[in-house]
ROMI-978889 format. One record per residue (C-alpha): x, y, z. Coordinates in steps of 0.2 Angstrom, whole numbers, plus 2048, in hexadecimal, padded with zeros to 3 digits. Layout:
<recs>
- X/Y/Z .
...
</recs>
This chain:
<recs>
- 6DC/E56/0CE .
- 6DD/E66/0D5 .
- 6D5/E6F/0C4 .
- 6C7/E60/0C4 .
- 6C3/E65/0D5 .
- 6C1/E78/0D3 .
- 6B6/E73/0C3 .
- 6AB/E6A/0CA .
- 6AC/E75/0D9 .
- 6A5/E84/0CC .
- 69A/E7C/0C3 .
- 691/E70/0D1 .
- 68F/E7E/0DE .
- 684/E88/0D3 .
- 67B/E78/0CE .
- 676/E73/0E0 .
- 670/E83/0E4 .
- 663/E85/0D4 .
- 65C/E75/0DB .
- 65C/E7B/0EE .
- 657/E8D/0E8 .
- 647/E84/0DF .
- 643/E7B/0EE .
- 645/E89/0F8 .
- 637/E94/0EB .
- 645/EA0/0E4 .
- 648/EA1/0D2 .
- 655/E91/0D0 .
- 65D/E9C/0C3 .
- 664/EA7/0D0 .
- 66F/E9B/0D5 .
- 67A/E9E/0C7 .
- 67F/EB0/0CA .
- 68D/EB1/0D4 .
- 68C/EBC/0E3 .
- 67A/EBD/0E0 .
- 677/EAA/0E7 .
- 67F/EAF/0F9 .
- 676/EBF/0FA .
- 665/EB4/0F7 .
- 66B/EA6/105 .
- 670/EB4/110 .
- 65C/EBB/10F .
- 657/EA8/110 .
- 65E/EA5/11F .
- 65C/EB4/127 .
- 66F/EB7/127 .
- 674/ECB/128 .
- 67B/ED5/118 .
- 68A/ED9/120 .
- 68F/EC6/11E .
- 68D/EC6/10C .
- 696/ED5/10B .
- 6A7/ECB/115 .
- 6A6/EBD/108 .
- 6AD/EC9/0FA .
- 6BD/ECC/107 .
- 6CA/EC4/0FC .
- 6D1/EB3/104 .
- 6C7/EB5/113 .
- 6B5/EB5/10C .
- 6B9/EA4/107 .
- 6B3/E9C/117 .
- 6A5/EA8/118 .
- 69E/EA2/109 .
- 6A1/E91/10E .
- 697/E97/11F .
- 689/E9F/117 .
- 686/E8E/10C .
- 687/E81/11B .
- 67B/E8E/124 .
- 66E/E8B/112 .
- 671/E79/115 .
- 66A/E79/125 .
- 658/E81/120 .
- 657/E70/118 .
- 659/E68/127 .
- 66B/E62/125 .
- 673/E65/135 .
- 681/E57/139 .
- 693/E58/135 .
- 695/E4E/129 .
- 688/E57/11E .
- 692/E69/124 .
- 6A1/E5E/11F .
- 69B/E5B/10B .
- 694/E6C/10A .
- 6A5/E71/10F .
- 6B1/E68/105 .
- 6A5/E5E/0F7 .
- 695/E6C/0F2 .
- 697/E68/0E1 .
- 68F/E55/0E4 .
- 686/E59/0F7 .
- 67D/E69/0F3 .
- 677/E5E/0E0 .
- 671/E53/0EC .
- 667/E5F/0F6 .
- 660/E68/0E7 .
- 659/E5B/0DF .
- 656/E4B/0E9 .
- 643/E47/0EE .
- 647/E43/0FE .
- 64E/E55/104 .
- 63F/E62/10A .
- 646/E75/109 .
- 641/E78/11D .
- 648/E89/11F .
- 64B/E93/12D .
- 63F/E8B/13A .
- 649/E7B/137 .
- 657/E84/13F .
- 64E/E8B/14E .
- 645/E7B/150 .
- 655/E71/152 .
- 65C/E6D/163 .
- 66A/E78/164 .
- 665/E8A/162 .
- 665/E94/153 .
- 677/E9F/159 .
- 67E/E8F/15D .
- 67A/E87/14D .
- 680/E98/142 .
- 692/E98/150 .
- 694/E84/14F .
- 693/E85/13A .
- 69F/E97/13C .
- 6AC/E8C/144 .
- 6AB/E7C/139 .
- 6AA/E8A/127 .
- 6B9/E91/12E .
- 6C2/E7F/133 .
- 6BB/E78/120 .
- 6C0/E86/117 .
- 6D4/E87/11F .
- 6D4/E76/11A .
- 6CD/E7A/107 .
- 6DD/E89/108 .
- 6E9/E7E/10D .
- 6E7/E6F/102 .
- 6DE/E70/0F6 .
- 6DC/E83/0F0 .
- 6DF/E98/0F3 .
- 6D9/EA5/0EC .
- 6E6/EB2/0E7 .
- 6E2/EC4/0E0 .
- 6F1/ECA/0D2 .
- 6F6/ED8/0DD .
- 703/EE2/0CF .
- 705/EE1/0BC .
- 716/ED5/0BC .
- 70A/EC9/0B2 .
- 702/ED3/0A8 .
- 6F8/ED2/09B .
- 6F5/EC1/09F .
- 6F1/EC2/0B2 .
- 6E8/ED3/0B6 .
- 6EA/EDF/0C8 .
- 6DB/ED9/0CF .
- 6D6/EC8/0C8 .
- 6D2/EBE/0D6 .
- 6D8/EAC/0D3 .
- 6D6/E9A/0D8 .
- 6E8/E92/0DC .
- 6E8/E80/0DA .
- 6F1/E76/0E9 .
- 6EF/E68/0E4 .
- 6FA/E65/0D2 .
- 70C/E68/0DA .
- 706/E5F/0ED .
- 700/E6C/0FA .
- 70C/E6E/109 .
- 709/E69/119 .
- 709/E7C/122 .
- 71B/E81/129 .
- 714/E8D/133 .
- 702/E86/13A .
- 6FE/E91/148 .
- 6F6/EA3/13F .
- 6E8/EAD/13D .
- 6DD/EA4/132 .
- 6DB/EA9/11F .
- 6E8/EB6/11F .
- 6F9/EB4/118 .
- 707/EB9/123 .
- 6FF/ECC/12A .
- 6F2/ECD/134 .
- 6E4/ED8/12C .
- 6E5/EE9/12A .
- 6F5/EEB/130 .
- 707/EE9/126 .
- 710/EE4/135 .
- 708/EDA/141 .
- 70D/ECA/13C .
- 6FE/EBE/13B .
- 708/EAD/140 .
- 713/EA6/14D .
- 722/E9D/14C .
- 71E/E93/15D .
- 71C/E84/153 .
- 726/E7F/144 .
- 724/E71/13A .
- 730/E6C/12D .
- 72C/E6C/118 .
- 721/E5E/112 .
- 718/E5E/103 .
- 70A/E50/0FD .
- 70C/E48/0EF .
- 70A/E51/0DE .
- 6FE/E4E/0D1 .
- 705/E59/0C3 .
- 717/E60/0C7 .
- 71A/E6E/0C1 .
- 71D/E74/0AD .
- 726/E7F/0A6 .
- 71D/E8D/0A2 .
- 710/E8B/0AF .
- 709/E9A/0B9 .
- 70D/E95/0CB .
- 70C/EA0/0DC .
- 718/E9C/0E7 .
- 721/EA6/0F7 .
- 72E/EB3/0F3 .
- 73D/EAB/0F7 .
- 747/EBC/0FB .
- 737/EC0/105 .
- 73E/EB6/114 .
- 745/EC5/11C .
- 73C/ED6/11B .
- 73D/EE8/123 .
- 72D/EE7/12A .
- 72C/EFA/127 .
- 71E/F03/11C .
- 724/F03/10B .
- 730/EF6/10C .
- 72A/EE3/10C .
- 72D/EDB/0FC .
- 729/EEB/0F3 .
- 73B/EF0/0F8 .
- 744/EE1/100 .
- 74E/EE0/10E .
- 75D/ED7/103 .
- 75D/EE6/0F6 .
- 75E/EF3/104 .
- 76B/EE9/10B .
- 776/EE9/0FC .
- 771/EFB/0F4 .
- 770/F05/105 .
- 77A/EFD/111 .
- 787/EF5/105 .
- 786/EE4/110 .
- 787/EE9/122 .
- 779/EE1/128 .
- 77C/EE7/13B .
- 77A/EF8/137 .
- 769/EF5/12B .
- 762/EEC/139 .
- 765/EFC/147 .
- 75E/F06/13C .
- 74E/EFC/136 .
- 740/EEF/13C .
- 744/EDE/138 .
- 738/ECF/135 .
- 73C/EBD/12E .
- 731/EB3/128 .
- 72E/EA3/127 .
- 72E/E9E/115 .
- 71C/E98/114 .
- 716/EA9/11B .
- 723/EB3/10E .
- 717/EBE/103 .
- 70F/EB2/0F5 .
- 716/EB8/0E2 .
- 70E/EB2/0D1 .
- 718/EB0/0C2 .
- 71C/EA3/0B5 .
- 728/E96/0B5 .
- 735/E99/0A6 .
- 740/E88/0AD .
- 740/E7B/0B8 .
- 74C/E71/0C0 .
- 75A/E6E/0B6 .
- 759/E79/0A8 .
- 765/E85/0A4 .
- 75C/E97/0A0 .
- 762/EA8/096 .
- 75D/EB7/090 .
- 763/EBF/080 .
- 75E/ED1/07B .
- 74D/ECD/083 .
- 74B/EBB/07F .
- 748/EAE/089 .
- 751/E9F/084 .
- 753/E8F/08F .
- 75E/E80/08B .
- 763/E89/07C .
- 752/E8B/073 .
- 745/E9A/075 .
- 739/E99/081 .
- 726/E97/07F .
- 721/EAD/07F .
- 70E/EAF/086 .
- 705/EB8/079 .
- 6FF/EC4/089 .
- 70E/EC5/08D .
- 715/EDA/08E .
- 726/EE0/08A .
- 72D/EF1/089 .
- 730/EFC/079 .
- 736/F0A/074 .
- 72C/F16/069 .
- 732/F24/05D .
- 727/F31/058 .
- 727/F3F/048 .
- 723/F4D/057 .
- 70F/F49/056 .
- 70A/F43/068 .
- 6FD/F33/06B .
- 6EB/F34/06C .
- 6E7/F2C/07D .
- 6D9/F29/078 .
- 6DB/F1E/06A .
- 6E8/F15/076 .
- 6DC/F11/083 .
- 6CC/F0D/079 .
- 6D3/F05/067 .
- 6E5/EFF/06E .
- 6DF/EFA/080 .
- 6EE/F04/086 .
- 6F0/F0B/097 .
- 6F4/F1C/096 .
- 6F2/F1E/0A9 .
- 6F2/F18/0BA .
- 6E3/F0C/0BB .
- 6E4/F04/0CB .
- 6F2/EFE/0DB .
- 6FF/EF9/0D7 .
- 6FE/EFC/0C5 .
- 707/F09/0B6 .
- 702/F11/0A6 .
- 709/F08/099 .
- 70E/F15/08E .
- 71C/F22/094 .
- 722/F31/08D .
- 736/F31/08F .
- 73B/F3E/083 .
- 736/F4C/077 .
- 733/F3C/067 .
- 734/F2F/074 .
- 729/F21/07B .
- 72A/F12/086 .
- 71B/F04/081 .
- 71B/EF6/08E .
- 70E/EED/084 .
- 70A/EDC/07B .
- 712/ED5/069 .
- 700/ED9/061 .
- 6FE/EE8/069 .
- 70F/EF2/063 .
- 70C/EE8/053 .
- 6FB/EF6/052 .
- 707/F04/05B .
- 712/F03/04C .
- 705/F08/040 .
- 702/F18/046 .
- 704/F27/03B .
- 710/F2E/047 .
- 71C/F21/04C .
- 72A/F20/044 .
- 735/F12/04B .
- 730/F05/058 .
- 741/EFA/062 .
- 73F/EEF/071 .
- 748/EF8/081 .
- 755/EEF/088 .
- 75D/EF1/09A .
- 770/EF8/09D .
- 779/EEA/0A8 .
- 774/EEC/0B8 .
- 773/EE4/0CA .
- 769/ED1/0C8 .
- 76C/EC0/0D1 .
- 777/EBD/0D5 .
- 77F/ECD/0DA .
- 791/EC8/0D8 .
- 799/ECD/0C5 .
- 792/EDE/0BF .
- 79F/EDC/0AF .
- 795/ECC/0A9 .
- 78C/EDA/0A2 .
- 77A/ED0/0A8 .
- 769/EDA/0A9 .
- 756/ED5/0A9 .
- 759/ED5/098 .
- 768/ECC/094 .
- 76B/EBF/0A1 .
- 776/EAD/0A3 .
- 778/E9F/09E .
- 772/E99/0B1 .
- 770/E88/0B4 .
- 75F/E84/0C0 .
- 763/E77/0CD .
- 75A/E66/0CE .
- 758/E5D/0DF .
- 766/E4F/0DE .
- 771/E58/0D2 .
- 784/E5B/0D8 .
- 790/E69/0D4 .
- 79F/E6E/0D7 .
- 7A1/E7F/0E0 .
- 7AC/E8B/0DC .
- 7B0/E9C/0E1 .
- 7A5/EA3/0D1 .
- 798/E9D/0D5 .
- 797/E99/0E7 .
- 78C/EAB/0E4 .
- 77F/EA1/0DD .
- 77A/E91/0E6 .
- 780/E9B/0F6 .
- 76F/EA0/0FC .
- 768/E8E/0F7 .
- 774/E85/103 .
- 773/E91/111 .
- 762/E97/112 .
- 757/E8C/109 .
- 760/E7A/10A .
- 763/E7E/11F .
- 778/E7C/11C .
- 788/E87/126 .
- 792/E8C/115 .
- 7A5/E96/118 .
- 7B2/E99/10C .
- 7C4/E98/10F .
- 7CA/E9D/0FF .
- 7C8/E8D/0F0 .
- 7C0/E84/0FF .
- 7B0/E81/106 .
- 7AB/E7A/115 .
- 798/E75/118 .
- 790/E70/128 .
- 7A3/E70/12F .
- 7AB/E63/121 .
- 7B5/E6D/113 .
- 7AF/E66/103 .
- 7AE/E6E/0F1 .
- 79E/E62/0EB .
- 78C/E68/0F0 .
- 77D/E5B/0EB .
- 76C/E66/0EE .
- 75E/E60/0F7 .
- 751/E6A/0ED .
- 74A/E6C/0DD .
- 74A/E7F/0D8 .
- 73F/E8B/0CA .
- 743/E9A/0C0 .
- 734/EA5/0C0 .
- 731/EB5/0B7 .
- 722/EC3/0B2 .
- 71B/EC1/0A3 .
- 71D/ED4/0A4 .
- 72F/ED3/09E .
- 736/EE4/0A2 .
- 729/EE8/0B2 .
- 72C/ED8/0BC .
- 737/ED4/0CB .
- 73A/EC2/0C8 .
- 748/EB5/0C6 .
- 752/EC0/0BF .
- 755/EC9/0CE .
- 756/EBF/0DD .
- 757/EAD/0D5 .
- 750/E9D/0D9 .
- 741/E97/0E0 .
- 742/E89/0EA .
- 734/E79/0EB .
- 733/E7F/0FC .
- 72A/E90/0F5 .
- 71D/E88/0EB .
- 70C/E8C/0EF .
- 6FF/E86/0E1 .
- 6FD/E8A/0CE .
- 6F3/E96/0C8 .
- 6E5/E90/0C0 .
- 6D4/E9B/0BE .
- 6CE/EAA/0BF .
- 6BF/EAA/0C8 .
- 6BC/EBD/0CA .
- 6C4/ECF/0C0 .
- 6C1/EDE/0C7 .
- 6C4/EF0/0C0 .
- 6B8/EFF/0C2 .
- 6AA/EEF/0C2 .
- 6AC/EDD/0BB .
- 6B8/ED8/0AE .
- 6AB/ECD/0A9 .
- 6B6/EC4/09A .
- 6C2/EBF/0A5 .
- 6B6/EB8/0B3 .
- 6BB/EA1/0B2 .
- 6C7/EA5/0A6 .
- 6D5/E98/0A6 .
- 6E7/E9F/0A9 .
- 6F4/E95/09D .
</recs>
């Protein structure tokens, strides 16, 4: 439902406006440039630049564009709500309609000044009902979402500006409905200030969904360890408040908090991640020497998808060169947020953190002499309790993902792992008094979860904070799933991978 809509939604837009654009004596094939059409309405209707220029704000500009197009509407003498609600939420069959029905007379601008209610209060009444239509379109049905680190590439770019479908897995009913509209959980230009209140709470509901999700989807959904941040420059997600707490402060959490500024979240405002989803509820997940498998068999491996490998040289160096122009490897920083993805780590030695095809072309190289996939040491992952199970990023499990319904029996080995789902994201008081266990104030050694939960990781293996690291995500975190590109960006358009699918 959700892909059908942003189809037609593409493809219908574009078509209503060649028709209106005709009407309107500019040349209809305009309206198929993107961009290009608003700057045209914006002269049309005698709407400042400076408004075309807010519509390229990601996530905001949504509603500008929706503001600037119900304002176009108007110079054909559409002025009721109801034609501001279908220019809204159904352009793709209202503005078809205008375009090209007999009975529709472009009017322009002196339609609006002739109009009972003056021209301002026109331009302020359609401001407010964009911006009303448009946190409606965000909330159920869909986001944009720009790919703001290379955790996903090469299959999701820094800078591709995607549509994230609400609709597939059920949109949820806002847990947090009172906040600056059409930003996430800061309010702009600021990293502190938080853009919400927790006044009004409401509980987690989700509408029914149309396509659950898959394995192997590409899904955005709120960081689940994001719930509670130093809300500090430099920390966030990007060094969580949990990690500190463990690798800093050893556990005390008193002294971490006289030391820092603390910030929790409610989980709907948690910082949004995007990553695939390697198993669902029930399945049991490992990682072998850098394989994925789950129940036992190897898992599906994007062909984009980048891994990490070391490179043995005879002493003669790279040409950068012939990396960046023939190979399409980086060799240096290119934007935010990103990293070369070659790296000199010794006198012969490379790291490649680069596709299957790509280090299948590395290896022919005159000066390569020997090519082996890097694996990680053992090192701190979820969930934190055994370092001599010898787990890393790389070698990881068996874990079994919980299903909503499913009952286990805990245990002191692995109270460590469903700990965090009981108490924080399932709402229960969990002690230990040695083998027993008392929830909610009854001992008991059985725990039936409420929740279904997902295993998400980067299809940049090696370069990803994911699953592997702080565990499950829970229903609760699930935003949409990610399924267009509708803009790529870097130095210019990336115009091959402008309504590109993401699979």
């Amino acid at each position: 439902m959700g892909w059908l809509y942003t189809i037609l939604y593409l493809v219908g837009y574009p078509i209503g406006l060649y028709g209106m654009f005709k009407k309107a004596g500019v040349a209809p094939w305009k309206a198929f440039v993107p961009f290009y059409n608003t700057w045209l309405m914006c002269e049309l209707c005698g709407i400042g630049k400076l408004w075309f220029w807010l519509q390229l704000i990601p996530i905001a500009g949504v509603f500008i564009t929706i503001w600037i197009t119900i304002i176009f509407v108007m110079q054909f003498g559409k002025f009721s709500l109801i034609d501001h609600a279908f220019t809204a939420i159904v352009p793709f069959i209202y503005l078809p309609y205008l375009g090209f029905s007999k009975d529709v007379k472009y009017l322009g601008p002196d339609a609006v000044k002739k109009y009972k209610k003056s021209t301002v209060r026109e331009w302020i009444d359609a401001l407010v009902f964009a911006t009303v239509a448009a946190t409606l379109i965000r909330t159920f049905i869909f986001e944009a979402y720009v790919i703001p680190s290379g955790s996903m590439e090469k299959t999701l770019l820094i800078n591709d500006f995607l549509f994230v479908n609400k609709i597939s897995y059920g949109a949820r009913v806002p847990q947090t409905p009172i906040s600056f509209p059409f930003v996430h959980n800061f309010m702009p230009f600021s990293q502190t200030v938080p853009s919400y209140t927790k006044a009004v709470q409401w509980g987690y509901y989700r509408l029914p969904a149309s396509n659950p999700i898959k394995r192997n989807d590409v899904v955005v959904f709120n960081f689940p360890a994001g719930d509670t941040i130093i809300n500090e420059p430099g920390y966030g997600s990007l060094n969580t408040y949990y990690d500190v707490l463990r690798d800093t402060y050893h556990g005390n959490r008193d002294a971490l908090m006289s030391e820092h500024d603390i910030l929790v979240h409610p989980m709907d405002k948690t910082d949004n991640y995007i990553k695939r989803c390697t198993g669902v509820p029930g399945d049991t997940i490992q990682v072998k020497h850098t394989v994925l498998f789950v129940n036992g068999k190897p898992a599906f491996v994007p062909p984009t998808s980048q891994m990490e490998y070391t490179v043995t040289t005879n002493g003669n160096a790279f040409n950068n060169d012939e990396l960046s122009n023939q190979l399409h490897i980086k060799t240096e920083k290119v934007n935010d947020g990103d990293e070369p993805e070659v790296e000199q780590i010794g006198n012969n030695e490379y790291v490649f953190d680069v596709t299957e095809d790509e280090i299948e072309q590395v290896k022919k190289l005159p000066n390569v002499v020997n090519v082996s996939l890097a694996e990680r040491p053992a090192e701190e992952v979820f969930p934190y309790f055994n370092l001599s199970l010898g787990w890393s990023a790389d070698n990881f499990g068996p874990l079994w993902i919980p299903k909503k319904g499913a009952t286990i029996t805990l245990t002191p080995e692995n109270l460590p792992i469903y700990q965090r789902i009981i108490t924080t994201y399932e709402h229960h008081t969990l002690s230990q008094n040695g083998n027993q266990f008392i929830i909610d104030g009854k001992p008991t050694n059985q725990y039936t979860f409420k929740y279904n939960y997902y295993w998400m990781m980067g299809d940049n293996r090696h370069r990803s904070q994911d699953s592997r690291y702080w565990g499950f995500v829970p229903e609760t975190a699930i935003v949409g799933k990610a399924s267009l590109i509708w803009f790529s960006w870097q130095n210019g358009p990336r115009w091959n991978r402008i309504f590109k699918v993401i699979k």
